[in-house]
N, C-alpha and C positions, 0 to 999 in steps of 0.2 A: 504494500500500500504506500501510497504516495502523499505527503500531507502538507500543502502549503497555505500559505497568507497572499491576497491579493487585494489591490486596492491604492488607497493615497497611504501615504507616510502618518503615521499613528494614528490611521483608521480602517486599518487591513481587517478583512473580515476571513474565515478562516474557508479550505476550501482541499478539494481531492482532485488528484488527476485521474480522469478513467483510463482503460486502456486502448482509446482511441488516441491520446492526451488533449484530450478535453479537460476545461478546469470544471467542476462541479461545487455549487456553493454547499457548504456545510453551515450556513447559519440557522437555518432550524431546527440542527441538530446538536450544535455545539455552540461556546460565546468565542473559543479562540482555542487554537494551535497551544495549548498551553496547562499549567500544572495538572489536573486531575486527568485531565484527559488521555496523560500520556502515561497512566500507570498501565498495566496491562486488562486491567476489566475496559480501563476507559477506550483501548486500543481496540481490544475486542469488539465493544459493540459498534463502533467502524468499519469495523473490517464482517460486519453483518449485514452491512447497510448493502443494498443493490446500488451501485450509482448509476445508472438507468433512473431511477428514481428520485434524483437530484436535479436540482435547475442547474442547466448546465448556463456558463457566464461568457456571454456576449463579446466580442471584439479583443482586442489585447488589455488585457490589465498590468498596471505594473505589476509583477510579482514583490512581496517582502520579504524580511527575513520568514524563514519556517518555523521559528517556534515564538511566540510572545512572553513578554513577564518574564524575560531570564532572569532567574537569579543570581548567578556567576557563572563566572566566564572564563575559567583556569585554560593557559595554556602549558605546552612543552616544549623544550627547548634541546636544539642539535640532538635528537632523538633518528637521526640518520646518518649511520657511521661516516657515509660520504658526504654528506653536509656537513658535518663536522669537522672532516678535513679540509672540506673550500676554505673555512673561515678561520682555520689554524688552531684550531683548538683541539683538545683529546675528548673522544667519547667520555659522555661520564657515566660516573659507577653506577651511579640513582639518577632518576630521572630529574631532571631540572624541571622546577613549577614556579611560572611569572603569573600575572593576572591579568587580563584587558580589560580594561571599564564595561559594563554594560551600555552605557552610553555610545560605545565604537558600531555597536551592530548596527546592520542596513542592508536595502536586499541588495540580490546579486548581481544585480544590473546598474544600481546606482552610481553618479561617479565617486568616485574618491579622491574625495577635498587634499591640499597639497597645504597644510599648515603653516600658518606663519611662522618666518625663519627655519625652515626648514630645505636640505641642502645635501639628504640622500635617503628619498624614496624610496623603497623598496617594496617586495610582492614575497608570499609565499604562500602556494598552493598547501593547502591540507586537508586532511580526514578528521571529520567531528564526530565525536560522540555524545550523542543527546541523551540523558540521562532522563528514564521514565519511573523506575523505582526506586525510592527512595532509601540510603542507607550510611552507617558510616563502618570501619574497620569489617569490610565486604572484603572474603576471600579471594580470590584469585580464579577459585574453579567455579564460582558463582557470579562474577563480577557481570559478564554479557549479559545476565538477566536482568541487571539491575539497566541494560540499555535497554529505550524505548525504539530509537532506530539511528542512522547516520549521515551526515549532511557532506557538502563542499564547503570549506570557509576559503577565505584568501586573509590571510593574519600579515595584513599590510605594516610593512614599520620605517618608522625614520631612523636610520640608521645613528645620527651624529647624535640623535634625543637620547636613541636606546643605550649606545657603546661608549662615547665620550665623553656626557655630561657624568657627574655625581648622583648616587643612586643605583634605584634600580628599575629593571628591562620597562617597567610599566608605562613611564614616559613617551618612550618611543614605539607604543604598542596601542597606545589608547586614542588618538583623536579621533573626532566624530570620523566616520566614514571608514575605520579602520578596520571594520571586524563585519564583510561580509557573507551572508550565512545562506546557503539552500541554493538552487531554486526550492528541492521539496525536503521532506522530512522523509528519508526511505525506512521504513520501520522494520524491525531486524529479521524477521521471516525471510525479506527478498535478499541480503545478502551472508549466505552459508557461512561465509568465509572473511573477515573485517582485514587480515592479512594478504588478503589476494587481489588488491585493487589496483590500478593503473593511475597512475597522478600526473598530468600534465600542465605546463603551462606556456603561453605567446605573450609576445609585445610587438605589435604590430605586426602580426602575424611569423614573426622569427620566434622558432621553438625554444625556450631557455630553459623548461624542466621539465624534465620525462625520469619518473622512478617509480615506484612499486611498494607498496607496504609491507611486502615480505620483508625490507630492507630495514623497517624499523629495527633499533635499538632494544626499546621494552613495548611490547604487545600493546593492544587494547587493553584485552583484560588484565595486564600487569599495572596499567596506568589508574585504571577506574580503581581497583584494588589501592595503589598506590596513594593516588588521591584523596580517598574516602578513609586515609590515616591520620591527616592534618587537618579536615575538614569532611563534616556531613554533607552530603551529596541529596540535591531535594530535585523534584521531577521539572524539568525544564535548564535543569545546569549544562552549560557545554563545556565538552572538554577540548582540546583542539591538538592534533598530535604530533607536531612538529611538518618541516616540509625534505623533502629530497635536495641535490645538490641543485646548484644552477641560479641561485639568487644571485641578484644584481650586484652586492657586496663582494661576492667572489671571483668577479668576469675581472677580466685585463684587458682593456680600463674597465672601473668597475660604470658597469651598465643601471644608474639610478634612473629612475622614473620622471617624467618630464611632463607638464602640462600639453596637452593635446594626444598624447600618446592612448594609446588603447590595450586594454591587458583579459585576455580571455583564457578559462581554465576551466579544469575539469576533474571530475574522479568517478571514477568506471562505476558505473550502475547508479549515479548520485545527481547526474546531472549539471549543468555547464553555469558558467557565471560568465560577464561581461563588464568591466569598467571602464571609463573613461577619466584620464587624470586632469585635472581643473584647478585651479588656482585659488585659493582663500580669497571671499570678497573684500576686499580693503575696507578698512574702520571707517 
């Protein structure tokens, strides 16, 4: 099942693709892509609905993000051996956890604003995990259950925010526009396998990352596990799982992101995203 948000910008109303990819509206069945709905009773009685039986919705809508009301928004960090090498660093032992604002989310197609004084853009494609049951110090061989299903983010960052200032990763992680999520919410039935997925991303159409989540560091379920050791985990959290080699930080010269440019990506069975980079409106 497919589960997204369509509409204007904090007035998405919640909605299903069938398998024509038609969007079908879910508002008289549910208020939003969001907490209850995504435990597993609430998944279920979704995935009983005929969507035949659904107003299907008219012309292009923007898409939103796939799930509303995040309540956090933990990322990982060089959680791909060879990403870790572009950027000179050694894998680490334990998984590395920053935080993105909830404020960064926005759909997939939106541009992504180029912050004031800022001076290297960057992209990186990755796998989310949307947390539908709620839990904390979750095993390791239970952790997937506690997923409701899996997204596309792009965990956009400024590099000089994130690596040069004082602090930590979150600066360079968080502005508006930063934390695009979905197009849908694929709910964990449709994929077997969370390690067998294809990650790609373009800039302007030139390929800059092609990798695999076999390639991961620490698994899904090592991270959810992981995670849900320092903090409880409640239904709508996303986890976001690091990206493959090929960011713009690691190219010679390094390849930051430029107003007007275009960045398009993807994750096998998840669905495609589109940005356009735009410049902060002047005060």
């Amino acid at each position: 099942m497919k589960l997204l948000r369509y509409g204007p910008a904090g007035s998405e109303k919640p909605g299903l693709l069938d398998g024509e990819g038609r969007i079908r509206d879910l508002s008289g069945e549910v208020e939003d892509i969001a907490g209850d709905v995504l435990l597993p009773e609430g998944l279920a009685r979704l995935a009983a609905l005929d969507p035949a039986s659904l107003p299907a919705v008219e012309g292009e809508p923007r898409i939103g993000p796939c799930v509303g009301r995040v309540g956090k928004f933990p990322a990982i960090g060089l959680n791909y051996s060879d990403h870790a090498a572009e950027t000179g660093a050694e894998p680490p032992r334990e998984p590395i956890i920053f935080m993105k604002a909830t404020s960064s989310i926005c759909g997939p197609n939106d541009d992504t604003i180029v912050p004031r004084g800022s001076t290297k853009l960057d992209y990186e494609v990755e796998l989310g995990l949307v947390i539908g049951k709620p839990g904390a110090y979750i095993a390791e061989a239970d952790a997937l259950s506690h997923v409701a299903g899996y997204c596309t983010v792009n965990d956009v960052s400024e590099r000089a925010f994130q690596i040069e200032s004082t602090g930590q990763w979150v600066k360079g992680k968080s502005a508006d526009s930063f934390g695009p999520i979905g197009p849908w919410l694929v709910t964990r039935d449709e994929v077997p396998d969370p390690q067998a997925l294809d990650l790609w991303l373009d800039v302007d159409g030139e390929r800059r990352q092609t990798g695999n989540t076999r390639t991961m560091i620490f698994s899904s379920a090592h991270l959810v596990s992981y995670v849900s050791r320092f903090m409880s985990l409640q239904s709508g959290d996303i986890i976001t799982t690091g990206t493959p080699p090929g960011v713009g930080m690691g190219m010679t010269p390094p390849g930051f992101l430029k107003p007007g440019q275009v960045v398009r990506l993807g994750v096998e069975g998840l669905g495609e995203q589109q940005q356009t980079i735009v410049a902060a409106t002047a005060a």
